[in-house]
LUMTORMAR-423584 format. One record per atom (N, C-alpha, C): residue in three letters; x, y, z. Coordinates in steps of 0.05 Angstrom, whole numbers, padded with zeros to 5 digits, always signed. Layout:
N
ALAXYZ ...
//
This chain:
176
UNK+00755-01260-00873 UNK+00744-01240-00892 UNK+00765-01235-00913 UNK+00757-01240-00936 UNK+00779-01230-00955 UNK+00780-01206-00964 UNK+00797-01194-00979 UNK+00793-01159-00988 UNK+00778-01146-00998 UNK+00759-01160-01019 UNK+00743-01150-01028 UNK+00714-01145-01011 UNK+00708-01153-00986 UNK+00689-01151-00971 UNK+00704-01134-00956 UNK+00725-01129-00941 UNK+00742-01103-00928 UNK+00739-01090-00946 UNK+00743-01085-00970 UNK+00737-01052-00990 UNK+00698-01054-00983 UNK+00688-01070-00997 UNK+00659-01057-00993 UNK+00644-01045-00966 UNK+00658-01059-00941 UNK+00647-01058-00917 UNK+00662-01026-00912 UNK+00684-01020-00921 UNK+00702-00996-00920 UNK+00688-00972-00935 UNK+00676-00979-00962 UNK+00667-00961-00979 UNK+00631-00954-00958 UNK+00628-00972-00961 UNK+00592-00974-00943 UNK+00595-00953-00915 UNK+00616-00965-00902 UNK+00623-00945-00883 UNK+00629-00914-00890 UNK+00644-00908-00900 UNK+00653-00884-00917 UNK+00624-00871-00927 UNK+00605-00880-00942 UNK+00587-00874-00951 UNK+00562-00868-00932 UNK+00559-00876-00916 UNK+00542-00869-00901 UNK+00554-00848-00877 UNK+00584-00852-00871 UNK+00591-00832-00853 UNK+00591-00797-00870 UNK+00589-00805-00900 UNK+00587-00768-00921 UNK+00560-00770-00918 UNK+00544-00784-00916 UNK+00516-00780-00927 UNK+00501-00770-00898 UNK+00518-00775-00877 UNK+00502-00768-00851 UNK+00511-00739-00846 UNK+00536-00734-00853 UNK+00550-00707-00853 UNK+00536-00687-00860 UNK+00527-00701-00895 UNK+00512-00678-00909 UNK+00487-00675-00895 UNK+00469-00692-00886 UNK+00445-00682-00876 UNK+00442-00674-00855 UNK+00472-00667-00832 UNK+00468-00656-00819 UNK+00457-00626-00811 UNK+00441-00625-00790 UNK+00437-00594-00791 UNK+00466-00571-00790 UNK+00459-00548-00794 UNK+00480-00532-00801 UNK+00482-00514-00761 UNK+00504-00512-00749 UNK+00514-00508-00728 UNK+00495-00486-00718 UNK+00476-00493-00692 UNK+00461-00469-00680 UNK+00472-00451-00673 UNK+00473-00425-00677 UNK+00480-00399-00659 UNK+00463-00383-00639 UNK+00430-00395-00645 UNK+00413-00382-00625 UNK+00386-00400-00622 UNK+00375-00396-00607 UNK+00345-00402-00597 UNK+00324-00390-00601 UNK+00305-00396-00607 UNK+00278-00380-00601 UNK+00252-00396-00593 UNK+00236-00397-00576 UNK+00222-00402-00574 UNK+00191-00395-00570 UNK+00168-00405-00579 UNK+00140-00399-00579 UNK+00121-00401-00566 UNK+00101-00399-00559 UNK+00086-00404-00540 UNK+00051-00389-00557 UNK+00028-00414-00546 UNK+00007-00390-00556 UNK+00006-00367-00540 UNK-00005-00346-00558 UNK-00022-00323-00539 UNK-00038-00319-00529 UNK-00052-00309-00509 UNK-00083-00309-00498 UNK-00090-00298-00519 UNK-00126-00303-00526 UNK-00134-00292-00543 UNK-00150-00269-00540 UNK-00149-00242-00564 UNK-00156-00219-00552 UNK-00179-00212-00571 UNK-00197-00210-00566 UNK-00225-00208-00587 UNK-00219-00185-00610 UNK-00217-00187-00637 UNK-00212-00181-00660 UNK-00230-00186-00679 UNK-00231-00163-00701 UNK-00247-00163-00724 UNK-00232-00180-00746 UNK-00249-00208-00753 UNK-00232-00214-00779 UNK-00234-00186-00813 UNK-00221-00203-00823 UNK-00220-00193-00850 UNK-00249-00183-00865 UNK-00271-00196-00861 UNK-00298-00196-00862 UNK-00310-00167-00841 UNK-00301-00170-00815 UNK-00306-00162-00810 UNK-00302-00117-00811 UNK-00274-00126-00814 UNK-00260-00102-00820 UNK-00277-00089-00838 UNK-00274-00104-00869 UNK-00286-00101-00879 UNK-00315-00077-00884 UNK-00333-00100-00874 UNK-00365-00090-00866 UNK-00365-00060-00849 UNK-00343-00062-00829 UNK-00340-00040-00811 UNK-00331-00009-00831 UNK-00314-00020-00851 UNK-00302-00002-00868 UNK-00329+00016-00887 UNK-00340+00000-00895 UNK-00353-00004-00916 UNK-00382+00018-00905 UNK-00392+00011-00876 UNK-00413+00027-00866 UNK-00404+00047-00863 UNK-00376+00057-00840 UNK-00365+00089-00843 UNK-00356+00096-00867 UNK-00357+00088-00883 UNK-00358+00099-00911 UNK-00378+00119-00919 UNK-00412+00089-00914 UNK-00433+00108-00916 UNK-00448+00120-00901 UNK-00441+00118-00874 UNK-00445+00140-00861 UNK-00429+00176-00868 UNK-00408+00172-00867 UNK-00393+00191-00883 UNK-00405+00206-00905 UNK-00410+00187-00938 UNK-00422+00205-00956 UNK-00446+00220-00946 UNK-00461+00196-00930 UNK-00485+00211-00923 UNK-00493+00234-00913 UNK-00471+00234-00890 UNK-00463+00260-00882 UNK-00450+00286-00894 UNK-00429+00279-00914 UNK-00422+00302-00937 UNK-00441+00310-00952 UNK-00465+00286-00958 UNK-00489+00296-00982 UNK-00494+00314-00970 UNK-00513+00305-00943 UNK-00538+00320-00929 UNK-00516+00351-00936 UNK-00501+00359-00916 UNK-00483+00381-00924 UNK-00474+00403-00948 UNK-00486+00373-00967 UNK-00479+00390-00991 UNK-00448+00390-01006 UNK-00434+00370-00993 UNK-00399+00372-00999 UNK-00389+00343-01014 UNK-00411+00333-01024 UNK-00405+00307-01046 UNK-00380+00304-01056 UNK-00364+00331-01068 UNK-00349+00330-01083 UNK-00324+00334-01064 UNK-00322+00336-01036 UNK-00308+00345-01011 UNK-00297+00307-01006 UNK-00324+00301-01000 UNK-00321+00272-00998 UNK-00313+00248-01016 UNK-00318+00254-01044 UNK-00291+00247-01064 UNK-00270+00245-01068 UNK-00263+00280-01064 UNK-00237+00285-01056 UNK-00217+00278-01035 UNK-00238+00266-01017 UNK-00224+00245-00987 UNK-00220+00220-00992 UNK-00239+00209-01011 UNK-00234+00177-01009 UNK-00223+00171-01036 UNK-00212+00193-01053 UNK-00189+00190-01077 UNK-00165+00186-01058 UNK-00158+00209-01042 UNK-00131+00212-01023 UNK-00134+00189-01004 UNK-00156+00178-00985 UNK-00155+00155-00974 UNK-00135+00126-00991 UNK-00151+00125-01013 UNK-00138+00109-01034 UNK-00116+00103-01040 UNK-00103+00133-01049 UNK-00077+00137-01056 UNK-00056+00123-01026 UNK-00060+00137-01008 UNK-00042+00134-00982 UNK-00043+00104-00983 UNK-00073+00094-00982 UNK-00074+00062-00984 UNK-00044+00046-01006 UNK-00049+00054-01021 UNK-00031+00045-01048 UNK-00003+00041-01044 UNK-00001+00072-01031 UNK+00030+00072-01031 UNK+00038+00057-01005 UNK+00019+00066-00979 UNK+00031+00045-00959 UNK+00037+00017-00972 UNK+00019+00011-00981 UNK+00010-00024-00990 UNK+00035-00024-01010 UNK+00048-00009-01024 UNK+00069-00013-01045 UNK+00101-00012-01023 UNK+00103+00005-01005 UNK+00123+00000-00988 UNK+00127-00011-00967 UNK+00103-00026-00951 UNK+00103-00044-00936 UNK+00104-00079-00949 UNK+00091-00072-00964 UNK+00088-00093-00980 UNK+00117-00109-00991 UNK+00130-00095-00994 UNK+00164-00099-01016 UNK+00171-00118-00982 UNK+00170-00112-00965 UNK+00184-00135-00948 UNK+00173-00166-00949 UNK+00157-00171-00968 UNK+00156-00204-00967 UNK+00172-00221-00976 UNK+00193-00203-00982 UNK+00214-00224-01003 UNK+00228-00229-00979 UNK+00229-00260-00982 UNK+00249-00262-00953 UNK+00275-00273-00963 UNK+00294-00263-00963 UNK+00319-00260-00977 UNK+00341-00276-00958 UNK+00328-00277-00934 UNK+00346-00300-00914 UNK+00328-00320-00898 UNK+00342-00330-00876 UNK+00328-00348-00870 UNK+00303-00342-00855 UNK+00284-00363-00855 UNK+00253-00353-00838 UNK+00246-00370-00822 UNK+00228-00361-00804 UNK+00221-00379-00785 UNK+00188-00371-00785 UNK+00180-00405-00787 UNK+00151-00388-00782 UNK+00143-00404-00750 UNK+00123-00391-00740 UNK+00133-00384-00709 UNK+00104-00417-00701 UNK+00088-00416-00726 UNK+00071-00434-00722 UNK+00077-00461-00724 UNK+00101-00467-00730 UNK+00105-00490-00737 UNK+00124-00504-00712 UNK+00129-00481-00692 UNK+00152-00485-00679 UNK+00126-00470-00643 UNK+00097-00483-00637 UNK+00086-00467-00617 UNK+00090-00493-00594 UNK+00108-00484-00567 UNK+00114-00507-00554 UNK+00138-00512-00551 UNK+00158-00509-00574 UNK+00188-00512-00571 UNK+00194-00489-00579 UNK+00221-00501-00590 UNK+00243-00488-00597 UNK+00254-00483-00629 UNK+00267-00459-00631 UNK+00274-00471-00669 UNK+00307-00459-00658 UNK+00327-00481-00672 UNK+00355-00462-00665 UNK+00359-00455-00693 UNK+00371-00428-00697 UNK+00373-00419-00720 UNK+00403-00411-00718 UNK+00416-00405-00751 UNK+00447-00409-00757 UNK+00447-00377-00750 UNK+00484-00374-00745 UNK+00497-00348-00735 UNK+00500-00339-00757 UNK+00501-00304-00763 UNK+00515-00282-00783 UNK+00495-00283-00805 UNK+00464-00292-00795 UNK+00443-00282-00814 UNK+00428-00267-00804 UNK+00408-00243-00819 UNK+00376-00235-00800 UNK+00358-00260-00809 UNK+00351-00270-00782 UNK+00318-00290-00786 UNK+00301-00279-00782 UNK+00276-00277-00808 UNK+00246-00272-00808 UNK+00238-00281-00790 UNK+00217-00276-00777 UNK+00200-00292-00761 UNK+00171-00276-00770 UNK+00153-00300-00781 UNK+00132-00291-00785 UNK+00110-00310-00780 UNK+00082-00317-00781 UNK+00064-00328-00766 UNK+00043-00342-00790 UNK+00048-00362-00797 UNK+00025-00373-00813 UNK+00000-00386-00810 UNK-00001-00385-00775 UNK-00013-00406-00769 UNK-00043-00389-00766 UNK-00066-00398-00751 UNK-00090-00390-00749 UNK-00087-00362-00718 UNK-00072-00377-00703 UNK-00065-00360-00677 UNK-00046-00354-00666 UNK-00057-00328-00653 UNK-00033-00315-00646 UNK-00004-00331-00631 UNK+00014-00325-00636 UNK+00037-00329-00625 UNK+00052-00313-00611 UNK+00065-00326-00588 UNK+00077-00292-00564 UNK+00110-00311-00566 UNK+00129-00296-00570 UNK+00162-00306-00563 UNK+00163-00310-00537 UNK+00167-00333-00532 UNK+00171-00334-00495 UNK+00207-00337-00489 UNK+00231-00338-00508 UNK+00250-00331-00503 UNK+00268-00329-00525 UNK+00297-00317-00521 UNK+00313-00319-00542 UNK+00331-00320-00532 UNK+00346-00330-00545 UNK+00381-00339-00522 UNK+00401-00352-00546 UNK+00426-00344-00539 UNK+00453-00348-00562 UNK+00449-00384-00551 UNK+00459-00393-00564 UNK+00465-00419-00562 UNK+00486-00433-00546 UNK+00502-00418-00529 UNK+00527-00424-00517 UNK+00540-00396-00518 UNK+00562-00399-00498 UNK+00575-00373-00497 UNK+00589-00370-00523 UNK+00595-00380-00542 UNK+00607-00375-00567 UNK+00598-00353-00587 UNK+00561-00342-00575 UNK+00549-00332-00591 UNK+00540-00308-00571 UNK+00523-00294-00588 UNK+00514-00260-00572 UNK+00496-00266-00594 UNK+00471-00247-00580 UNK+00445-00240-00590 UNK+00451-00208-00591 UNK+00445-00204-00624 UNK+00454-00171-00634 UNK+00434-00156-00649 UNK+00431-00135-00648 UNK+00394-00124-00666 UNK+00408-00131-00689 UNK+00384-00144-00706 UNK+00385-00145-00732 UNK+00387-00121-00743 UNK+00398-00130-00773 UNK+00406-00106-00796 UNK+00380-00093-00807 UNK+00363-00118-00804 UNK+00332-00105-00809 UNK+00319-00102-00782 UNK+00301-00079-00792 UNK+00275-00083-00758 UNK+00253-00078-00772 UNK+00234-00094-00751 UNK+00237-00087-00726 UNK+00252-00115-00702 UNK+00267-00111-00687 UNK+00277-00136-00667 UNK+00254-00145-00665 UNK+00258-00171-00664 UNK+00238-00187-00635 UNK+00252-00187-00616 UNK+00226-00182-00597 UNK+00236-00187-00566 UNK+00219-00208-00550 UNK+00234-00218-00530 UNK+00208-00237-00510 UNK+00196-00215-00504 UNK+00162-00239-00511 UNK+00141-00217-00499 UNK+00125-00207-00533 UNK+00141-00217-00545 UNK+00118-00200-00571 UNK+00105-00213-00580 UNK+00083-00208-00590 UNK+00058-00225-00598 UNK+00057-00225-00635 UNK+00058-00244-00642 UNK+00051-00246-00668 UNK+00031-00253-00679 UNK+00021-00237-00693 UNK-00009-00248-00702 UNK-00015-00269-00718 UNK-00032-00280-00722 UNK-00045-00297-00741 UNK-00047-00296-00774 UNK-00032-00310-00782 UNK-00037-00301-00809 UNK-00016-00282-00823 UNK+00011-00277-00798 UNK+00019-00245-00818 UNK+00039-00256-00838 UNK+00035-00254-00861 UNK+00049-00267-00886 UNK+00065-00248-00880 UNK+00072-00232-00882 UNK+00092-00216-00885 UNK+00112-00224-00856 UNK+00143-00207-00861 UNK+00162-00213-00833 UNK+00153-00187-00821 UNK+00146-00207-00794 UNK+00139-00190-00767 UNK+00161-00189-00760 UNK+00173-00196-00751 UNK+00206-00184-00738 UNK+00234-00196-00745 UNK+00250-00194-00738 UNK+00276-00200-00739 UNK+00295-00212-00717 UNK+00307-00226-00721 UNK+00330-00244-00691 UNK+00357-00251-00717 UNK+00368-00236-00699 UNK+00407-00241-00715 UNK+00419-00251-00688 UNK+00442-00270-00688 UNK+00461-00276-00671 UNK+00485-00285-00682 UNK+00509-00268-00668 UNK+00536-00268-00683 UNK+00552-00291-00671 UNK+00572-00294-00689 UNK+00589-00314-00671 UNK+00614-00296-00654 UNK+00620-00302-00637 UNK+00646-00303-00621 UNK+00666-00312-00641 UNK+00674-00332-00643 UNK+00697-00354-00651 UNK+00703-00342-00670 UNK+00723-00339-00685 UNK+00743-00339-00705 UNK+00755-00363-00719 
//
C-alpha cells in the first residue's frame, strides 16, 4: 500500500468514527416506561358536548318557568368568563420549553431520557396510557421532583389525546 491510500483509508476512518460520534444518542440518566390502560367508559368531545349543551337547556328552562331569565344570564356570562381565564392559564403550559416525551410513541418499552432537564410527558396517541415504571439509569443518577408539576408517578394514567404536558420526570446526575 502506498501513502496515499494510508491517508484516504486514515481520513475514511476518521470520518466515519466523527460522524458516528455525532449521531450518537446523548448519555441516559433515567427510564420510563409505558404500558396501555384498561379502558374506562368516557364521553368523547361530541359527546361532552351534547351533554353540555342539554343542561344548559334544561337550566334556562327552568330559570324561565321561574321567571329569573336574567338570573340565568347572569350565570352563563360568569360560567364563560371562569371558562376563559382557566383556558388562558392552563392553557400557557403547551409551550414545551424542554425535552418531551410522548408516551404513545414509546407503549411497550422504554424511552431513556437525558439528566439535569424536566421531561414533558404527554399522550398523543388515541389511548390511554398508564407509566408502568421509572428508574435512574445506573447508580450515577437519582430520580428528583421536577421543577415543574405535577410529578409522574408509576401508576398514572394518561389520557388520550392530552396535547398539553400531563406530568413531569427530572433525574439528576451524581458525577461531577
Amino acid at each position: 500500500m502506498n501513502r496515499t491510500a494510508i491517508r484516504r483509508w486514515a481520513c475514511a476512518g476518521l470520518g466515519l468514527f466523527f460522524s458516528g460520534a455525532a449521531l450518537a444518542q446523548p448519555a441516559s440518566g433515567g427510564v420510563i416506561s409505558f404500558a396501555l390502560a384498561s379502558s374506562i367508559p368516557t364521553l368523547s368531545e361530541w359527546g361532552m358536548l351534547a351533554l353540555v349543551a342539554t343542561l344548559g337547556l334544561l337550566a334556562w328552562h327552568a330559570f324561565r318557568r321561574q321567571g329569573q331569565s336574567g338570573r340565568f344570564y347572569s350565570l352563563l356570562a360568569a360560567a364563560v368568563g371562569v371558562t376563559l381565564v382557566l383556558g388562558s392559564v392552563f392553557g400557557a403550559r403547551n409551550a414545551y420549553s424542554n425535552g418531551s416525551i410522548d408516551a404513545a410513541n414509546y407503549i411497550g418499552s422504554s424511552y431513556n431520557f437525558p439528566p439535569d432537564i424536566d421531561e414533558v410527558v404527554y399522550n398523543s396517541g388515541d389511548r390511554d396510557v398508564i407509566i408502568v415504571s421509572i428508574q435512574a439509569a445506573s447508580s450515577g443518577y437519582t430520580i428528583v421532583p421536577p421543577n415543574t408539576l405535577p410529578q409522574c408517578q408509576v401508576g398514572m394514567r394518561i389520557p388520550a389525546h392530552s396535547a398539553i404536558p400531563f406530568c413531569y420526570v427530572r433525574v439528576e446526575s451524581n458525577l461531577l
